[in-house]
VMD Tcl script that draws the C-alpha trace (Angstrom):
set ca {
  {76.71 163.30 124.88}
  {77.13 159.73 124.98}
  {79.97 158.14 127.28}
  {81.12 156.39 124.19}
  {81.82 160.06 122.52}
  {82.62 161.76 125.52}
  {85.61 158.91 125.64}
  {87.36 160.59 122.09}
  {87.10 164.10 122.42}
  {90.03 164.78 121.45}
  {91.28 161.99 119.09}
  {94.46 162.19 116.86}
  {93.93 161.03 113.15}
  {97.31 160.00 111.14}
  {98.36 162.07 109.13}
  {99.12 161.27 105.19}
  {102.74 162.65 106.20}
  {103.24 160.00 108.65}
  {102.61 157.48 105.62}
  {106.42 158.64 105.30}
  {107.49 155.66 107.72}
  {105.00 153.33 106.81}
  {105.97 150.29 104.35}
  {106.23 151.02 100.62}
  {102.72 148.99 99.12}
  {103.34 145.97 97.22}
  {101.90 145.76 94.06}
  {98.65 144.26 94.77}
  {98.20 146.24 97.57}
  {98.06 149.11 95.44}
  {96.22 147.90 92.65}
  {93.68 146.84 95.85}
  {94.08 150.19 97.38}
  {92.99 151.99 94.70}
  {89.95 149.71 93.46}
  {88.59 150.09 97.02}
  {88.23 153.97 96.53}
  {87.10 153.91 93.13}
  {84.43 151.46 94.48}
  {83.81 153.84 97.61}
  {81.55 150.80 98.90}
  {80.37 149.93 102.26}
  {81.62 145.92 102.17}
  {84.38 144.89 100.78}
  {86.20 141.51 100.60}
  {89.90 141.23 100.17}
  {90.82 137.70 99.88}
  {94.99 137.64 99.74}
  {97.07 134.45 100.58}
  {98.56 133.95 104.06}
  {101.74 135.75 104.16}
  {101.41 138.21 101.21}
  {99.85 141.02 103.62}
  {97.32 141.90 104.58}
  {97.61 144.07 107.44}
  {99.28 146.78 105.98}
  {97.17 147.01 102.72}
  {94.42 147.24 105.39}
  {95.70 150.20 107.83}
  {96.35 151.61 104.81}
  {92.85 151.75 103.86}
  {92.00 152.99 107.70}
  {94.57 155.98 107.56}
  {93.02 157.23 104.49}
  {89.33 156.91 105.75}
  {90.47 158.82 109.15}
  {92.69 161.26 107.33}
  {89.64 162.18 105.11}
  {87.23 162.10 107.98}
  {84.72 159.33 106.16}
  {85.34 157.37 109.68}
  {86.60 158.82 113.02}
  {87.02 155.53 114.54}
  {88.49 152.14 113.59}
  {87.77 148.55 115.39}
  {89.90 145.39 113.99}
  {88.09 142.19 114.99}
  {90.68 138.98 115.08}
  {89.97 134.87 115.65}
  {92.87 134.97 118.72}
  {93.83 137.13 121.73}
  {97.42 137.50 120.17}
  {96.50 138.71 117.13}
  {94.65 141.69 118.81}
  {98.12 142.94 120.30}
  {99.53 141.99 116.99}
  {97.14 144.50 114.87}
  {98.07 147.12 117.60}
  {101.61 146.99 117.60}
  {101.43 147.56 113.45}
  {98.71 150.17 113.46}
  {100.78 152.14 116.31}
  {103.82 152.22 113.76}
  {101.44 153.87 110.98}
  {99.79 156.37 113.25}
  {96.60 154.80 114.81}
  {96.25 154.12 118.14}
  {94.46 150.58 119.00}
  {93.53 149.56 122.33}
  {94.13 145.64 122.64}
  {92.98 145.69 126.20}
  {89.69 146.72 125.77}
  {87.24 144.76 128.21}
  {83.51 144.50 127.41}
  {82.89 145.17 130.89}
  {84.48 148.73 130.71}
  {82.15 150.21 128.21}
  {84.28 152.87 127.10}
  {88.44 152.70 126.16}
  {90.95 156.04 126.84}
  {90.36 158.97 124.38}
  {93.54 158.17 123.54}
  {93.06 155.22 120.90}
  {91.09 156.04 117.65}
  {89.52 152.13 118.23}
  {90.00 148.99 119.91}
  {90.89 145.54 118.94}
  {88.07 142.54 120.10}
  {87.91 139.03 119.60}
  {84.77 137.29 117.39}
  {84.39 135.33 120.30}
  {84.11 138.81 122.71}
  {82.17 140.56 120.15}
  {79.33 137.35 120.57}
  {79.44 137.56 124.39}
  {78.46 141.41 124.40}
  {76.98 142.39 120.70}
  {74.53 145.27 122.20}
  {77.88 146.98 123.58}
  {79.49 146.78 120.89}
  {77.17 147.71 118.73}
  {76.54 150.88 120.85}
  {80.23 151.70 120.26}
  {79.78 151.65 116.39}
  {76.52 153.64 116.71}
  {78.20 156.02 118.56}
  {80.86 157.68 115.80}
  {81.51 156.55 112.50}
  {83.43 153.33 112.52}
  {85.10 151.34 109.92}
  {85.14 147.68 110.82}
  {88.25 145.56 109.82}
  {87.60 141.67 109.91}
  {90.45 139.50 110.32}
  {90.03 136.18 108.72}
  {86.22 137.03 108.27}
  {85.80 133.06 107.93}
  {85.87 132.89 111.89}
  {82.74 134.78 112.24}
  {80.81 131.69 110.26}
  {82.26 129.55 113.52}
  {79.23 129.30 115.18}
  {75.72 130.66 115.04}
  {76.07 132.74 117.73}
  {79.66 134.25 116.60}
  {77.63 135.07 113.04}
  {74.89 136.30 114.91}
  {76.85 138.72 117.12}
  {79.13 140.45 113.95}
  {75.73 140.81 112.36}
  {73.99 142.69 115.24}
  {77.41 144.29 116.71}
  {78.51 145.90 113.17}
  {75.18 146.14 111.13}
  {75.75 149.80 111.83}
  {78.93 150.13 110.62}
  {79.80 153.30 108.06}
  {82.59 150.82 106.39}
  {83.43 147.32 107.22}
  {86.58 145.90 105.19}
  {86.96 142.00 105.78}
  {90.48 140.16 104.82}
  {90.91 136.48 104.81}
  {93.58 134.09 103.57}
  {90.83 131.08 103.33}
  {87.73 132.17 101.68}
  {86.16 128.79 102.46}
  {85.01 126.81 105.75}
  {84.52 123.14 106.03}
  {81.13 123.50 107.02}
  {77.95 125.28 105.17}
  {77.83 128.43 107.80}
  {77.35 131.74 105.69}
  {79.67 134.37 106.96}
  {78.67 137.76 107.80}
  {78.82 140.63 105.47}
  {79.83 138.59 102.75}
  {78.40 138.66 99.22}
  {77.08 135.30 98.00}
  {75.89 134.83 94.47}
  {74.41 131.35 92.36}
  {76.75 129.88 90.07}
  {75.91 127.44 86.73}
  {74.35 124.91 89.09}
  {72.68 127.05 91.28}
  {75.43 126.85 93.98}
  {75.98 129.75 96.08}
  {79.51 130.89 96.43}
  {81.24 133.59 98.16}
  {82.29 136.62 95.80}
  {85.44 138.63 96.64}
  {85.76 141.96 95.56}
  {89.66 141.96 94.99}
  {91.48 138.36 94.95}
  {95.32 137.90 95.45}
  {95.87 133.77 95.01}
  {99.46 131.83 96.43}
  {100.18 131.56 92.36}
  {100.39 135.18 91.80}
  {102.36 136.01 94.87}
  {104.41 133.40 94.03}
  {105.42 135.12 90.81}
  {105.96 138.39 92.32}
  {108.56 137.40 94.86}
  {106.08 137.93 97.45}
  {105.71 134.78 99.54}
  {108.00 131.79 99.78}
  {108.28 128.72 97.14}
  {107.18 125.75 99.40}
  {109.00 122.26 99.67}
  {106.69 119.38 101.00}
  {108.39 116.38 102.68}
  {106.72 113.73 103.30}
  {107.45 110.94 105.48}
  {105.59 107.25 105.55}
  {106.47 104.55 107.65}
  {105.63 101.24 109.61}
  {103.19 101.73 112.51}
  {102.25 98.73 115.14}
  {100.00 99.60 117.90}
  {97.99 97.25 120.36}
  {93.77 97.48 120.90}
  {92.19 97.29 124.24}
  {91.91 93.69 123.50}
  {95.25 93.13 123.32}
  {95.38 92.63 119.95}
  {98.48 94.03 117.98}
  {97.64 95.42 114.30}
  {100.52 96.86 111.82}
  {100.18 98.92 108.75}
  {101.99 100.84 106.40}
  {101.50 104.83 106.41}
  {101.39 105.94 102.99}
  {99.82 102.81 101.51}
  {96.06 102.49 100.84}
  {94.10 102.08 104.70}
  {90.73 101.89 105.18}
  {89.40 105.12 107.18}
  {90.01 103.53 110.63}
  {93.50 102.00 109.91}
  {94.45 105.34 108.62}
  {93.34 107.14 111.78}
  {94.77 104.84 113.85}
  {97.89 104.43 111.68}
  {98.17 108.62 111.38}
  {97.89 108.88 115.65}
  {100.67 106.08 115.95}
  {102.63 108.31 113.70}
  {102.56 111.63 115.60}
  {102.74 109.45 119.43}
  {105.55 110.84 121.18}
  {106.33 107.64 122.56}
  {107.22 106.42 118.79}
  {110.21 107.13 116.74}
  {108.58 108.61 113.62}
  {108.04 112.16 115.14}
  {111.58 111.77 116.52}
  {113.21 110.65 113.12}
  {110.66 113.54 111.54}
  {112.21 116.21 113.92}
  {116.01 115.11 113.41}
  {115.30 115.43 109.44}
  {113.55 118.55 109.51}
  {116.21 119.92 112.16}
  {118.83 119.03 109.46}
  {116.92 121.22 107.19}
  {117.11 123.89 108.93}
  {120.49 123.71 109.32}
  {120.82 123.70 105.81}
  {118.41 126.56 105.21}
  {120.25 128.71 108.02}
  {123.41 128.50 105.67}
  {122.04 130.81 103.60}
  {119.70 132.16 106.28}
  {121.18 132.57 109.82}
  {117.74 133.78 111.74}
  {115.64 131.05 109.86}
  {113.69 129.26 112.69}
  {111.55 126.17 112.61}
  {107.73 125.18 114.00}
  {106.48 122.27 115.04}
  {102.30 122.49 114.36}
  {101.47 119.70 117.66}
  {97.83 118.50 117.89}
  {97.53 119.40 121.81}
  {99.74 120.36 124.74}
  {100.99 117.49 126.41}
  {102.38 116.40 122.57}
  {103.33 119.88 122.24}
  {105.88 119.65 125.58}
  {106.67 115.86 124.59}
  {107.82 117.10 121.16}
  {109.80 119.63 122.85}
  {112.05 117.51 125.01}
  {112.48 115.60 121.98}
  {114.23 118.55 120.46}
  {116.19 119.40 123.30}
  {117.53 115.50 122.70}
  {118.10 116.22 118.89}
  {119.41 119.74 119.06}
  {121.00 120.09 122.54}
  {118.86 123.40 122.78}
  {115.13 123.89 124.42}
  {112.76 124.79 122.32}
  {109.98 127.71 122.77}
  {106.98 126.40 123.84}
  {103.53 128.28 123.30}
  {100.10 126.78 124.26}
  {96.60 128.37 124.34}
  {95.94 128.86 127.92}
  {99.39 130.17 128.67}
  {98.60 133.76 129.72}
  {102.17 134.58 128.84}
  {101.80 133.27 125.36}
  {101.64 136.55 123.66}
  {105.34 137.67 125.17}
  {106.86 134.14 124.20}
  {105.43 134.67 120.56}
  {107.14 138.31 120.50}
  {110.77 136.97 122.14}
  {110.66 133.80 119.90}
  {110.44 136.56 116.41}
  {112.91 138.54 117.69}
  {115.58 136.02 118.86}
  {117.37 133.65 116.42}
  {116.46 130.26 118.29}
  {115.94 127.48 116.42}
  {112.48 126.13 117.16}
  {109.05 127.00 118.51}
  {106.24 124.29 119.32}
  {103.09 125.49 119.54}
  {99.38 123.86 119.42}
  {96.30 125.72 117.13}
  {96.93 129.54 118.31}
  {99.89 129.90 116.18}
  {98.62 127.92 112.62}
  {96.39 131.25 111.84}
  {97.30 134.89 111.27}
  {100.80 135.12 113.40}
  {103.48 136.68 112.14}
  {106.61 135.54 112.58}
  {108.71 135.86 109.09}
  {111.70 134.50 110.27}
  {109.41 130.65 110.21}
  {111.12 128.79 107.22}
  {110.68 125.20 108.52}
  {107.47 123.31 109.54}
  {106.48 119.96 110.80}
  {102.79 119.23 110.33}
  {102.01 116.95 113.66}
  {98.41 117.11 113.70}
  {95.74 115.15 112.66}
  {93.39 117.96 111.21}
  {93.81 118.49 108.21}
  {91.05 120.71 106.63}
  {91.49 122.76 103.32}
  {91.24 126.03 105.93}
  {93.65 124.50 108.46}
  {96.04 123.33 106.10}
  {96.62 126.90 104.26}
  {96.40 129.12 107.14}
  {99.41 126.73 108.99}
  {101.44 126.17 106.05}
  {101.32 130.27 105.48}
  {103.16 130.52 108.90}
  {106.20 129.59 106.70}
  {105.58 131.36 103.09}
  {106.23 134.97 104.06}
  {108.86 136.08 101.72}
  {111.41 139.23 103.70}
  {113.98 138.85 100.18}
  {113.83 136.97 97.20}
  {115.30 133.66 97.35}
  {114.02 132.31 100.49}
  {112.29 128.82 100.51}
  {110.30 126.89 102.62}
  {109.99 123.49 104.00}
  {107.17 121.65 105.29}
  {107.74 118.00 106.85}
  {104.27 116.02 106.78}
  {102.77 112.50 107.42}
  {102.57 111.25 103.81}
  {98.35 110.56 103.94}
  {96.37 111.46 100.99}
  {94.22 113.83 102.18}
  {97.56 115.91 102.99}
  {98.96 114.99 99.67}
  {96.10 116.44 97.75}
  {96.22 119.19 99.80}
  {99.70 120.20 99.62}
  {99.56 119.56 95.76}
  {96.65 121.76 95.16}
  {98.82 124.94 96.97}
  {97.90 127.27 93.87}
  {93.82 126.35 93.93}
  {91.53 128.75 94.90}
  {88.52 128.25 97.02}
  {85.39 130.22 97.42}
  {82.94 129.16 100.11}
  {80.49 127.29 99.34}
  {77.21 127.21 100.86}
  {75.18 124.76 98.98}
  {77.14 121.74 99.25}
  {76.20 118.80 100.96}
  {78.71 117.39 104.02}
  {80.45 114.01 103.19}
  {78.27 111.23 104.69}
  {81.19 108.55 104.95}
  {84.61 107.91 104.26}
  {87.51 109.59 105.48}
  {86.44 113.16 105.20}
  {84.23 112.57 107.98}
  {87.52 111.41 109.96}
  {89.23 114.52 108.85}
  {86.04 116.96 109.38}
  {85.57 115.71 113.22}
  {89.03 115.87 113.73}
  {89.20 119.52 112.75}
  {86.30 120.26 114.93}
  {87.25 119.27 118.28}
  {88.78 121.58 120.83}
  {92.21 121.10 121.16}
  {92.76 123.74 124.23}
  {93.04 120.51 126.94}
  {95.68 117.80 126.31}
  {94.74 114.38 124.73}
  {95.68 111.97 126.73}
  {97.55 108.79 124.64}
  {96.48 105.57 126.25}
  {93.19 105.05 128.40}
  {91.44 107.67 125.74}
  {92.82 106.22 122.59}
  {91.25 102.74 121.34}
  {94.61 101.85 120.98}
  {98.82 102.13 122.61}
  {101.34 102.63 120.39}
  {103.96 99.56 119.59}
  {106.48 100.96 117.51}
  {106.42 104.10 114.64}
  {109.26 104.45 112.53}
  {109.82 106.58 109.77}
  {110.50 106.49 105.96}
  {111.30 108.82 103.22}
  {108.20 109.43 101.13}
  {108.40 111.50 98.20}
  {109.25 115.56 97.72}
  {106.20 117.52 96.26}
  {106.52 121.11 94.59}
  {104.66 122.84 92.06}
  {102.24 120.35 92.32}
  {104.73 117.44 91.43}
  {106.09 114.61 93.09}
  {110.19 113.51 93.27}
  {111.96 111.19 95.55}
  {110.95 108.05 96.32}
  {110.76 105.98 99.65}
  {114.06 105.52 101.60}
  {115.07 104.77 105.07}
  {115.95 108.04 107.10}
  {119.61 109.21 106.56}
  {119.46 107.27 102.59}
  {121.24 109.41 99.99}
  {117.90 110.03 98.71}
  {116.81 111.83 101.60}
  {119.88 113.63 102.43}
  {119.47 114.97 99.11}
  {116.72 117.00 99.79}
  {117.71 117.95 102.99}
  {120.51 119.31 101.75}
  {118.55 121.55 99.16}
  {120.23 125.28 99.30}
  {118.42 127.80 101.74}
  {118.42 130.68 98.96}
  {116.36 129.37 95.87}
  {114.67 131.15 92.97}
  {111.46 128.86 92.39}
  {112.70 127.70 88.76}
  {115.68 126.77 90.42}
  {114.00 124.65 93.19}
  {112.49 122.90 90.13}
  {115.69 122.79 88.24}
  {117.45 120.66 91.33}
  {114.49 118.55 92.23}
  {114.41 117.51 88.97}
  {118.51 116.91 88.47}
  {117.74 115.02 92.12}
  {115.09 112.42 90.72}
  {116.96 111.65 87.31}
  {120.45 111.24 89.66}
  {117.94 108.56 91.44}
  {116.67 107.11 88.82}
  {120.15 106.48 87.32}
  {121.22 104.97 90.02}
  {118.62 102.48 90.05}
  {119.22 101.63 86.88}
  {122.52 100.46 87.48}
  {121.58 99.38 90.39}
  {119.46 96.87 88.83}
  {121.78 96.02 85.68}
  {124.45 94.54 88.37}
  {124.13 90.67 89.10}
  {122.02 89.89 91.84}
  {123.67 88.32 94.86}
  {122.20 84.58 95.79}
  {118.91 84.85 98.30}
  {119.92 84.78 101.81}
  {116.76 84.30 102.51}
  {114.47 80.60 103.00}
  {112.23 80.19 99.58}
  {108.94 81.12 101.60}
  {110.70 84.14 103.04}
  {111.95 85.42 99.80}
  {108.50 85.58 98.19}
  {106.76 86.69 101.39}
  {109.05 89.82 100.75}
  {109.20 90.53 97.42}
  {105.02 90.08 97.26}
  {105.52 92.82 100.50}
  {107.52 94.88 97.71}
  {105.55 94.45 95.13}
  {102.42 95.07 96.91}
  {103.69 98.44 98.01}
  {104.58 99.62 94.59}
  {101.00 99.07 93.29}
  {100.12 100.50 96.41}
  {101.95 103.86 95.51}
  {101.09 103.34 91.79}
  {97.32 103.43 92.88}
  {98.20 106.43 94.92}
  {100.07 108.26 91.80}
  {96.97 106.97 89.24}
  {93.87 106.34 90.62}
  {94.27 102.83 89.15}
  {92.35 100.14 91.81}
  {94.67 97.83 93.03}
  {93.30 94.68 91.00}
  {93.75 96.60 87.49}
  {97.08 97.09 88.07}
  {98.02 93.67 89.33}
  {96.08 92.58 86.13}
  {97.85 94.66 83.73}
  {101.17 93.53 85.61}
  {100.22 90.10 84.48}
  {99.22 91.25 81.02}
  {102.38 92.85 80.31}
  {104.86 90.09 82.36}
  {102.63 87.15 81.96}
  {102.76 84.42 84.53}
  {100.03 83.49 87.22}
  {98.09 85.58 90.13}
  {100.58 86.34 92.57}
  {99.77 84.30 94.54}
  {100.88 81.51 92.63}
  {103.59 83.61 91.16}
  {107.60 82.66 91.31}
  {110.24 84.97 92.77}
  {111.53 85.41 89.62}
  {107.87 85.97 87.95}
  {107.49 88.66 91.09}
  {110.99 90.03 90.64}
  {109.71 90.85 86.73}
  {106.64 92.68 87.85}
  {108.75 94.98 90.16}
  {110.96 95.85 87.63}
  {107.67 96.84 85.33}
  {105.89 99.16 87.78}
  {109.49 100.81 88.56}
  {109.99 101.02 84.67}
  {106.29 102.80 84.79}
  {107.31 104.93 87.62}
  {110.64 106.14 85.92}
  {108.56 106.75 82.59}
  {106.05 108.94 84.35}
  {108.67 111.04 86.03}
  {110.40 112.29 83.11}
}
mol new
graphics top color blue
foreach p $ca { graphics top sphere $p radius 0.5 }
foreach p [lrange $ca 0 end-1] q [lrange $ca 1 end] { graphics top cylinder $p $q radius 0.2 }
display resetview
């Protein structure tokens, strides 16, 4: 006998009584449930948006293999070392006894557990051992976040050789899609129209759906421009406008002022979303807040900040913190207010209680974006919203207006070449375990970062305009109830903008007070105004820059600007505003 059998001789299967405690199944998880035993197949890809749940529809699936003897062993395979404790803790509550511990050096786990939990990255190190293990009885394979074994060639290499074996391997993902062509293991891929190759999901559960059924969280995006000024190693200073059109190394440059601990954007960021959450907490007393941070020594930065803003410390949890796992645990079942944390805590961690998010990294990936933002979406009762505070860039804009797309990977496609998806793709890709150092490694030191009211976006719409921090405008949506009903979020954004609007308007209809300012001044400004507006109309439109200043002349008449009045200026304000106002109803 093998020491990998001799190690179970005596293993305890759940029982279908002890389904008794277990959570009722959601809808879909049913409706997946049963096409996965009509199907009776030995791969099978559930693709179900962060936050909807997975895990249970899964253990599900494993207590009814075990209980009908078509496996007699189970091992869950996760992206992070916390999520391996997290699979254990729920499978223990339905019955199955996991092993998070398990070493590869120790061969063989305590004939206690029915399986183990491993790592991609420890499957890759030992792939003979492991696949010995699923040789040795019949195992059903569950793949967290499957995407994560397309990583790297080696981490494909090793699920493919470890669990090749396997009598059933279920794989789960939020994020269907990588930002590179890697295929994944295990998964089906099949030509489309163009002869693409896509990945093809046996049952599909999109944000839209869940949405709908009350099962994840409505989602509020705030985002946040402002005026950046940094220095180059040649002493040179440069300034430039977050949420106006950059080229790809302005924007960088511009995006890492922003999130500089040593500016006042993240600070003026963290004292809006903190009044958020006290807003949300109205209606929701345990609702706690995350900060996303790009690496640690922002992460502990961004933390003292908060201790400034809210009087209170704020949990910290980093990736080499061998106590991260406890802090994670404390932090969900306390009712503190916020929790900073780099990468280990954007994917997979559950921690319902997360209703408010600032987004204070620079990657920004389609995968990146939805796994953090579903930190925040889980839904424990109808009514409960969430808020995401972001750097208003346009890759993030896209990305947080597209919420209800769904992705399949894509292996066919070719990588961008140039522009500033290549900014965003080597961004993503770089290790973020060992702090960044701001200064001597950054082409640049920070001047001054302050922050602005953007624009709201929900549903895949835009209210609000820009405002200085602590504006009506903003407070506005700050001060958006906790407890929501989607239709109702869109009901008061709505009211919000035309309030704004009509207070513009009369605004504008009152007699304008004589310039304070010196003739050159006055026009240097309102060009600076006007320029931002077509700036933010070529944002909304797609327009270029030129055809809008054209069609401003068109419409107003008078020469380029240029050689334009302040009054002739002054009228081609008032036209894009009129545009903007027009468009929003």
């Amino acid at each position: 006998m093998s020491n990998f059998a001799a190690s179970h001789l005596s293993p305890s299967y759940p029982d279908r009584a002890a389904w008794g405690t277990a959570p009722r199944l959601r809808a879909w998880q049913q409706e997946a449930l049963d096409l996965y035993f009509r199907r009776e197949t030995r791969d099978f890809l559930t693709v179900a948006t962060p936050g909807a749940g997975k895990t249970t529809y899964a253990l599900r699936i494993a207590s009814e293999l075990l209980a009908r003897g078509v496996v007699r062993a189970v091992t869950i395979v996760t992206p992070t070392e916390h999520l391996k404790r997290q699979w254990a803790d729920a499978a223990g509550r339905v019955g199955i006894a996991i092993d998070p511990e398990f070493k590869n050096s120790q061969g063989a786990t305590s004939r206690d557990y029915l399986g183990v939990a491993v790592t991609y990255a420890q499957v890759a190190m030992h792939p003979a051992l492991h696949r010995a293990r699923t040789e040795a009885r019949k195992t059903l394979v569950i793949f967290d976040e499957i995407h994560h074994a397309g990583d790297a060639k080696s981490w494909g290499e090793g699920v493919r050789d470890a669990f090749e074996p396997a009598t059933r391997r279920l794989a789960l993902t939020g994020t269907p899609f990588r930002s590179d062509t890697n295929p994944i293991p295990f998964v089906t891929y099949a030509e489309d129209g163009e002869g693409v190759r896509r990945s093809v999901s046996d049952y599909s559960y999109g944000y839209a759906p869940a949405l709908a059924d009350g099962v994840v969280r409505p989602v509020i995006f705030l985002a946040y421009a402002g005026e950046m000024r940094w220095r180059t190693r040649a002493g040179d200073e440069i300034t430039a406008t977050l949420g106006t059109p950059l080229t790809k190394d302005q924007l960088g440059q511009a995006w890492r002022a922003a999130l500089d601990p040593k500016g006042d954007w993240i600070r003026q960021v963290l004292m809006a979303a903190d009044k958020r959450l006290t807003e949300v907490r109205r209606g929701v007393p345990d609702a706690g807040a995350m900060v996303i941070a790009s690496d640690h020594e922002t992460a502990r930065a961004y933390s003292r900040h908060l201790r400034d803003i809210t009087g209170q410390g704020a949990t910290v949890v980093l990736s080499d913190d061998p106590g991260a796992s406890a802090k994670i645990k404390q932090f969900t079942a306390s009712e503190e207010r916020w929790l900073v944390a780099v990468r280990m805590v954007s994917e997979g961690v559950d921690i319902p209680r997360l209703a408010v998010g600032v987004y204070a990294t620079s990657t920004s990936t389609p995968l990146f974006f939805a796994q953090a933002v579903g930190r925040f979406v889980r839904a424990r009762k109808r009514g409960e919203t969430a808020s995401v505070f972001l750097p208003s860039v346009p890759t993030l804009m896209g990305l947080a207006g597209e919420m209800e797309a769904e992705r399949d990977h894509v292996l066919d496609r070719k990588l961008p070449e140039e522009g500033l998806d290549d900014f965003l793709v080597e961004e993503a890709q770089q290790k973020k375990d060992n702090p960044d150092v701001l200064g001597d490694e950054l082409p640049f030191e920070t001047v001054e970062a302050s922050a602005t009211f953007d624009r709201v976006l929900f549903d895949g719409g835009e209210f609000g305009t820009g405002a200085e921090p602590g504006s009506p405008e903003e407070e506005d949506f700050l001060g958006l109830p906790g407890l929501l009903e989607p239709d109702q979020v869109a009901v008061l954004l709505r009211k919000h903008q035309a309030d704004q609007q009509a207070a513009r308007r009369r605004q504008s209809a009152e007699p304008r007070p004589e310039p304070v300012l010196a003739p050159h001044e006055e026009i240097a400004a309102l060009r600076k105004e006007l320029n931002g507006l077509v700036g933010a109309w070529n944002h909304r439109t797609g327009q270029p820059h030129g055809v809008i200043h054209a069609e401003l002349r068109r419409v107003c008449g008078g020469p380029p600007i240029a050689q334009a009045s302040a009054e002739e200026i002054r009228k081609r304000i008032d036209t894009i505003r009129k545009w903007a106002t027009q468009r929003g109803r």
